[in-house]
C-alpha positions in Angstrom: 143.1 154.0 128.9 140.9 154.0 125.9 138.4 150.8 124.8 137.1 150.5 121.7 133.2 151.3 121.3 131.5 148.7 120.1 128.1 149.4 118.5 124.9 147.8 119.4 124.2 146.5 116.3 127.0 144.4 116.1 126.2 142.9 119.7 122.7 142.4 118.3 124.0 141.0 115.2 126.4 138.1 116.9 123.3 137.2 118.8 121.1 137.1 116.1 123.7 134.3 114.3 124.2 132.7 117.7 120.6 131.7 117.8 120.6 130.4 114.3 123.1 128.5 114.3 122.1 127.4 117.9 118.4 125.7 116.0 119.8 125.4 112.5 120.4 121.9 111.7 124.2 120.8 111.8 123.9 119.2 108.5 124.7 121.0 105.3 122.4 118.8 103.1 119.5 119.6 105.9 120.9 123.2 106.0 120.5 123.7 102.4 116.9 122.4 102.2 115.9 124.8 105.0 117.2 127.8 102.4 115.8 126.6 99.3 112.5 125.3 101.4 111.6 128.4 103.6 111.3 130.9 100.4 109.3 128.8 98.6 106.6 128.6 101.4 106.6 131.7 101.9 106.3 132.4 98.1 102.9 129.6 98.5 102.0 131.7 101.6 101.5 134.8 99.9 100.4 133.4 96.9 97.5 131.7 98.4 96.6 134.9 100.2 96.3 136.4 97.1 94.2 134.4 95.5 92.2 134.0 98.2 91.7 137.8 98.6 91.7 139.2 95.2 90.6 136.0 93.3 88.5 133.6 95.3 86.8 136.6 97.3 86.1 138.9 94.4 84.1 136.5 92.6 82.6 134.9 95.0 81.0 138.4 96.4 80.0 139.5 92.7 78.7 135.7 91.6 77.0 135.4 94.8 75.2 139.1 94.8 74.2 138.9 91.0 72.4 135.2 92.4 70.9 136.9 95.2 69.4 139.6 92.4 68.0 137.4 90.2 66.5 135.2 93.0 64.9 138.8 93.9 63.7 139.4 90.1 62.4 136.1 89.9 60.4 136.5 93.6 59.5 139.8 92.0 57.9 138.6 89.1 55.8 136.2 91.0 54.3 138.5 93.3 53.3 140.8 90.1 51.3 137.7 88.6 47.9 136.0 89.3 50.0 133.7 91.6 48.2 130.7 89.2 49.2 127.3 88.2 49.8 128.8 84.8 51.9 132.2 86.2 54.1 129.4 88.4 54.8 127.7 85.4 55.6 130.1 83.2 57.7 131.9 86.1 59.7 128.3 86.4 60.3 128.4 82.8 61.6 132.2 82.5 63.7 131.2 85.5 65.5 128.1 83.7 65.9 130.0 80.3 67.0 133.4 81.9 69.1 133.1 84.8 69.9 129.5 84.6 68.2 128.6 88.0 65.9 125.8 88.4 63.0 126.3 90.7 60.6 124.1 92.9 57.6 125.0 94.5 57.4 122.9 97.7 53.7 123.3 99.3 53.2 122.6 102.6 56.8 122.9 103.9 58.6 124.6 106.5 62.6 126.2 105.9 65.2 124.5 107.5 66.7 126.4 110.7 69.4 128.5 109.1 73.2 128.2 110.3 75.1 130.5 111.0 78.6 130.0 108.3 81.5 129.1 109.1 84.6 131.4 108.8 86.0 129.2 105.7 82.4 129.3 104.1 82.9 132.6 101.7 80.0 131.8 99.8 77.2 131.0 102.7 78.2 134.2 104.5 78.0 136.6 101.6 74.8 135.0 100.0 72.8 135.5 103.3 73.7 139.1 103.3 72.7 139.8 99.7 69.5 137.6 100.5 68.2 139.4 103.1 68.7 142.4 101.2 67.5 141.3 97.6 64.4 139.6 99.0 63.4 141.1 102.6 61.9 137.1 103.1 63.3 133.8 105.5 65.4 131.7 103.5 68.0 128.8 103.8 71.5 128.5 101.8 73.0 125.2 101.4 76.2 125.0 99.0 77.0 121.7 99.7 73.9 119.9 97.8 74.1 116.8 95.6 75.7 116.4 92.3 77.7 119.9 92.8 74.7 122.2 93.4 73.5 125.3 95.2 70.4 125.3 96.9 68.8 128.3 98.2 64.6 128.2 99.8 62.9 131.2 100.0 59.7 131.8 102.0 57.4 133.1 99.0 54.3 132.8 100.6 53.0 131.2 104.3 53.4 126.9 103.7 55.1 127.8 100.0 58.6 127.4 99.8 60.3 128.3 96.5 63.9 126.0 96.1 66.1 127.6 93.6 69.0 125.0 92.2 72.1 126.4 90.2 75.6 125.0 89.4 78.4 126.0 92.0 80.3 127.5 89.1 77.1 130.1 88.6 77.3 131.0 92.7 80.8 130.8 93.7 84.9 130.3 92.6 84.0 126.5 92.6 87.7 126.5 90.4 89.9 128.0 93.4 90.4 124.7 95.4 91.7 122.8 92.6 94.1 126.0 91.6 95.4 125.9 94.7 95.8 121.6 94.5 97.9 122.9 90.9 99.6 125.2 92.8 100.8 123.3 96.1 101.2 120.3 93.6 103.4 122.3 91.4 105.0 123.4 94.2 106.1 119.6 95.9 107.3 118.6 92.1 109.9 121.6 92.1 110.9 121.1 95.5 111.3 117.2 94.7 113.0 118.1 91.7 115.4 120.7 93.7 115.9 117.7 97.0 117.4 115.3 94.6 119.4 118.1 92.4 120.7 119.3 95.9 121.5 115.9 97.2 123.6 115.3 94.0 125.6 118.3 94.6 126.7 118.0 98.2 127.5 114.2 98.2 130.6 114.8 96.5 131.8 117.2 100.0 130.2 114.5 102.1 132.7 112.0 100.1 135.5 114.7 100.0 134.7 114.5 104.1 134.6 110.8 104.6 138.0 110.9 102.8 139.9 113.7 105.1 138.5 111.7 107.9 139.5 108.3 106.6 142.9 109.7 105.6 143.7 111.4 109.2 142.6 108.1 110.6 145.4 106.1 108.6 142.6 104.2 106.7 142.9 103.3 102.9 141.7 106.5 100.6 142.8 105.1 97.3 139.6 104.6 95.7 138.4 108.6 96.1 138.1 110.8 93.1 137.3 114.2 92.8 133.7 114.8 91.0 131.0 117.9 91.6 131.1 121.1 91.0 134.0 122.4 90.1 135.0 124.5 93.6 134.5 120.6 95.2 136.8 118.9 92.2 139.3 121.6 93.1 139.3 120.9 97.0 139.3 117.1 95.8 142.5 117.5 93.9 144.0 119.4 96.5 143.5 116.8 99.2 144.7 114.3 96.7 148.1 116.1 96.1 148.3 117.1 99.9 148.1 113.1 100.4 151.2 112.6 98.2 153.7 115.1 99.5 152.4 113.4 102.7 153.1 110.0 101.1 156.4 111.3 100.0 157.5 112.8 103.1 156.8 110.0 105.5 158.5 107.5 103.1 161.4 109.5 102.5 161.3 110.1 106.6 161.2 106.4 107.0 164.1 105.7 104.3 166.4 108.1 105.5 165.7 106.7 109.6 165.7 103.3 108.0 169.8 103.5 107.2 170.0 105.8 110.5 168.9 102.9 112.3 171.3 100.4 110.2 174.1 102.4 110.9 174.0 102.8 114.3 172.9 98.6 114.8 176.3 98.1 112.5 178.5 99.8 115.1 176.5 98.5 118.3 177.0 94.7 116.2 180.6 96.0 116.5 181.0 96.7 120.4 179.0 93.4 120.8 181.7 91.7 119.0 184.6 93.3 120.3 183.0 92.7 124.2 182.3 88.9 123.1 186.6 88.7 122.4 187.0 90.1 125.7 185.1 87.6 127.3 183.4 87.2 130.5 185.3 90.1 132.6 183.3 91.4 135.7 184.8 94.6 134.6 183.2 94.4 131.2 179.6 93.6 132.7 179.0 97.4 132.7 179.9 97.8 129.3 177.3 95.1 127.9 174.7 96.6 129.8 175.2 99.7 128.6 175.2 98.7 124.8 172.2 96.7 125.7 170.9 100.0 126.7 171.8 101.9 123.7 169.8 99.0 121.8 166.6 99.2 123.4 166.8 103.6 123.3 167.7 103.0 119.4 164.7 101.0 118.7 162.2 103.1 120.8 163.7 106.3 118.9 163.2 104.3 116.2 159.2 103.1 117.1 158.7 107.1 118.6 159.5 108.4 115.0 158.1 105.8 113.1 154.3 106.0 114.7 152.5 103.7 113.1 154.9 102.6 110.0 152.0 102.8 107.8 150.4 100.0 109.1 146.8 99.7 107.8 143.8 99.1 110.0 142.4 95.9 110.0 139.4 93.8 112.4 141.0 93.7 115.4 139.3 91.7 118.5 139.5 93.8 121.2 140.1 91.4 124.1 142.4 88.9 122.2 144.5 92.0 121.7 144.2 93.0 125.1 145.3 89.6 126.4 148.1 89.0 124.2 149.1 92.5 125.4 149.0 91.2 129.0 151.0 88.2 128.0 153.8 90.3 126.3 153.9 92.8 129.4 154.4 89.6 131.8 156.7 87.8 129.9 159.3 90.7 130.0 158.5 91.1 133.4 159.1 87.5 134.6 160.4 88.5 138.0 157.3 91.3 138.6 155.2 90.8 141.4 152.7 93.1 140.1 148.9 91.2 139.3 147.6 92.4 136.1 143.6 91.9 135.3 141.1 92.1 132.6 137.2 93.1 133.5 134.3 94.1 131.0 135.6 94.3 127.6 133.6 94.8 124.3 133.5 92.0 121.7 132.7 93.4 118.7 135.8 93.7 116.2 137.2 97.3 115.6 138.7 98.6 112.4 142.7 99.6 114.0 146.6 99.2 113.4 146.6 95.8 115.1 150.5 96.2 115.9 150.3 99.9 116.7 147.3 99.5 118.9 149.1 96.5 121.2 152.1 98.3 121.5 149.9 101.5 122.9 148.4 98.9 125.4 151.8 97.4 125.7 153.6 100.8 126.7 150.4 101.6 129.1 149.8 98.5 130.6 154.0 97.9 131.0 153.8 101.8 132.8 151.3 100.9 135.3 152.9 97.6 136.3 155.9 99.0 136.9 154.4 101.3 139.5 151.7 99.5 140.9 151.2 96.1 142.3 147.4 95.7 140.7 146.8 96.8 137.7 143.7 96.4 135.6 142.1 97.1 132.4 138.7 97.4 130.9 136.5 98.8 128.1 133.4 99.4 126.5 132.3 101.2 123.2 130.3 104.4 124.1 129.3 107.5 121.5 130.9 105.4 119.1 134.4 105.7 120.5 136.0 102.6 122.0 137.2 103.8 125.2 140.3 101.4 127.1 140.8 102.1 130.7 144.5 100.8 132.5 144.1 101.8 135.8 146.6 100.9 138.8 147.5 101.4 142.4 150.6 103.0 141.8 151.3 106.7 143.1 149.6 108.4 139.9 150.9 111.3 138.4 149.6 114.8 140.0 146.8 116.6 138.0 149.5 119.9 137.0 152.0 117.2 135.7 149.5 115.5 133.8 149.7 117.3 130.2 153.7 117.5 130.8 153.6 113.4 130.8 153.1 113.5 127.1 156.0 115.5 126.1 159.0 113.1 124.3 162.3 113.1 126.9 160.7 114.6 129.7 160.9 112.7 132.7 158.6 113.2 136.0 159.8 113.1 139.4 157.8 109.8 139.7 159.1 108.4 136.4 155.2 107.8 135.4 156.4 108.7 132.0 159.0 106.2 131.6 159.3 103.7 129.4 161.4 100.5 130.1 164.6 102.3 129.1 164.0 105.3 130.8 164.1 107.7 127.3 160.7 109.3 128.3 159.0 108.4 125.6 156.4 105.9 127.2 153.3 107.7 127.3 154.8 110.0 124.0 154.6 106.9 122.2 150.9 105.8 123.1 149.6 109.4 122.8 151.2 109.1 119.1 149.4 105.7 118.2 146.3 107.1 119.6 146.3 110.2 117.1 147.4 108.5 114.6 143.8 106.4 115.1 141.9 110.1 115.2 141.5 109.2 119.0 143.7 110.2 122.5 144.5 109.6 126.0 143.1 110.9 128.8 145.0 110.8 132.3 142.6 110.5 135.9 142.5 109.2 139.5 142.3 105.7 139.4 139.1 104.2 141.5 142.2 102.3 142.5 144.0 104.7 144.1 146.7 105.2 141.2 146.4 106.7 137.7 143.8 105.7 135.1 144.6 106.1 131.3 141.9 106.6 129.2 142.1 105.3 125.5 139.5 106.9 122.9 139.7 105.8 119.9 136.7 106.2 116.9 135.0 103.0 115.8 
């Protein structure tokens, strides 16, 4: 027997989109950001590295060592003169009009104690090295002084400290931080700019979406319209005609069932009429109650294939419905024993088919009262879903026989699936209101003992 060889790559590959899609974000607005986000910081990642390595860091070494030297010419100079009042002056003056750099002789003073810079602090770090090379004397950097300054104090002679002023833009890139401001501002416009452009072009699918959903839930779609790019218009259009020949196909369904239906009442009218001349005949007793039979099959044949007759949804109140449900089930019941209760249910309205949804209750609230002596039904709203639980006492249906319930015409041993004419179409009919909703029935143990259905519906 031969396999197929798979090759690792593959494996590794199907992992690799496991994982993404496992932290991606579910969205397709929020996925779409991600892409156009993620380049473009990287893009700002390695364009700030490069200007901090070839721009900011370049000049800042050669700004910074061409300081350093004329600090050391200027140092030089002195120690050549007569160390006068006159040479200090003059030394001041070639300082200002030759290197730009304005110089104070502080007598009497002591350096400050010198820092060691900080990783961020290009300029500090660089200048102390040229410094101690240039001028072989203590000195103290500062390149945070007032009114955007450098200041640099060199030990020229014992008590004499020389302070040497400049403008940033003569020591270091002072320009770099506001290019990158320019650049990360630029950057947040574009993105801005691309957010909104984006959002515009994937609310039309989020509308085209809300539609399909709306549609499949039997809710009014009349006011969509097909806009956005032109792939989006063309799935809009093609919702929009798959929504007619829907249209068309249930109408013409219900038409043609709709003289089906009159056809057969015409010739039941017609046994009815011809029993009536008869008159009351014990042997004719059988033959009403099996017209009366054909009556009730005809109109749950007709209520099986009919679903929800294109009813549209409307604010139903959840326990008024459930009540007159209750009342409906007991008054065709008169001679049932069987108790039927109410506990928790939510009061908040919910969009549904208001007759489809009490004649689901109706067909699963009549089932478990005609096996069960207790029967009772509760509620709640949960995950957005309203969930509708009938459970009884009866003998339940076994869990392998569960999924069989649903199918039209079967019957169970038990007859769980029943409805009150015994076509097997009880449970077919509740499971088809359900969908027709977007929702479904589940089938469990009971607490009670019996069966519990489970109604989910979306809210």
């Amino acid at each position: 027997m031969s396999t197929e060889f798979q090759p690792p790559t593959a494996t590794l590959y199907n992992r690799f989109n496991r994982v993404i899609e496992h932290y991606l974000p579910h969205g397709l607005y929020r996925r779409a950001m991600l892409i156009l986000v993620v380049p473009v910081l990287l893009m700002q990642l390695l364009m700030t590295y490069a200007i901090l390595d070839r721009y900011w860091d370049n000049v800042t070494r050669v700004l910074s060592h061409s300081l350093s030297r004329d600090i050391g010419l200027v140092l030089d100079g002195y120690e050549k003169s007569d160390k006068s009042p006159a040479a200090i002056e003059q030394m001041k003056q070639a300082a200002q009009d030759q290197f730009e750099l304005q110089v104070d002789v502080l007598q009497g003073a002591q350096l400050p104690p010198l820092k060691s810079a900080a990783f961020y602090q290009l300029f500090d770090s660089k200048m102390q090295r040229y410094l101690a090379r240039e001028t072989t004397r203590p000195f103290w950097v500062n390149s945070a002084a007032q009114d955007g300054k450098v200041e640099i104090q060199v030990q020229a002679e014992p008590n004499q400290i020389f302070s040497f002023k400049t403008d940033a833009n003569r020591a270091w890139a002072s320009g770099t931080p506001w290019l990158l401001m320019l650049l990360l501002g630029s950057t947040a416009a574009l993105l801005s700019v691309a957010a909104i452009f984006l959002r515009n072009q994937i609310r039309p699918i989020l509308e085209l979406a809300k539609a399909a959903q709306d549609f499949g839930l039997g809710r009014d779609t009349a006011n969509f319209r097909p806009r956005g790019a032109t792939e989006v218009r063309s799935a809009g259009l093609a919702f929009m005609d798959m929504r007619r020949r829907i249209a068309r196909h249930v109408e013409q369904r219900t038409a043609m069932l709709a003289g089906v239906s009159h056809d057969l009442r015409t010739i039941l009218t017609r046994f009815k009429l011809e029993l009536a001349v008869i008159g009351d005949n014990p042997k004719v007793h059988p033959l009403k109650e099996d017209v009366d039979e054909m009556q009730h099959m005809l109109e749950d044949y007709m209520a099986f294939v009919k679903g929800d007759g294109g009813e549209q949804v409307v604010a139903v109140s959840v326990p008024e419905a459930v009540a007159a449900t209750i009342e409906s089930v007991e008054r065709d019941r008169p001679d049932s024993d069987t108790v039927i209760a109410t506990g928790t249910l939510p009061h908040d309205n919910v969009l549904l088919k208001s007759n489809a949804f009490r004649r689901l209750l109706a067909n699963l609230i009549g089932n478990a009262a005609r096996y069960g002596t207790k029967v009772n039904v509760t509620g709640e709203i949960k995950d957005q879903r309203l969930w509708i639980y009938v459970d009884d006492n009866g003998p339940g249906i076994p869990p392998e026989e569960r999924e069989h319930a649903f199918r039209p015409f079967v019957r169970l041993d038990n007859a769980r699936n029943l409805d009150e004419t015994g076509t097997g179409l009880g449970l077919a009919i509740a499971l088809d209101i359900a969908h027709a909703h977007g929702g479904d029935i589940l089938l469990d143990d009971s607490p009670m003992g019996g069966l519990r259905a489970s109604v989910k519906l979306p809210v």
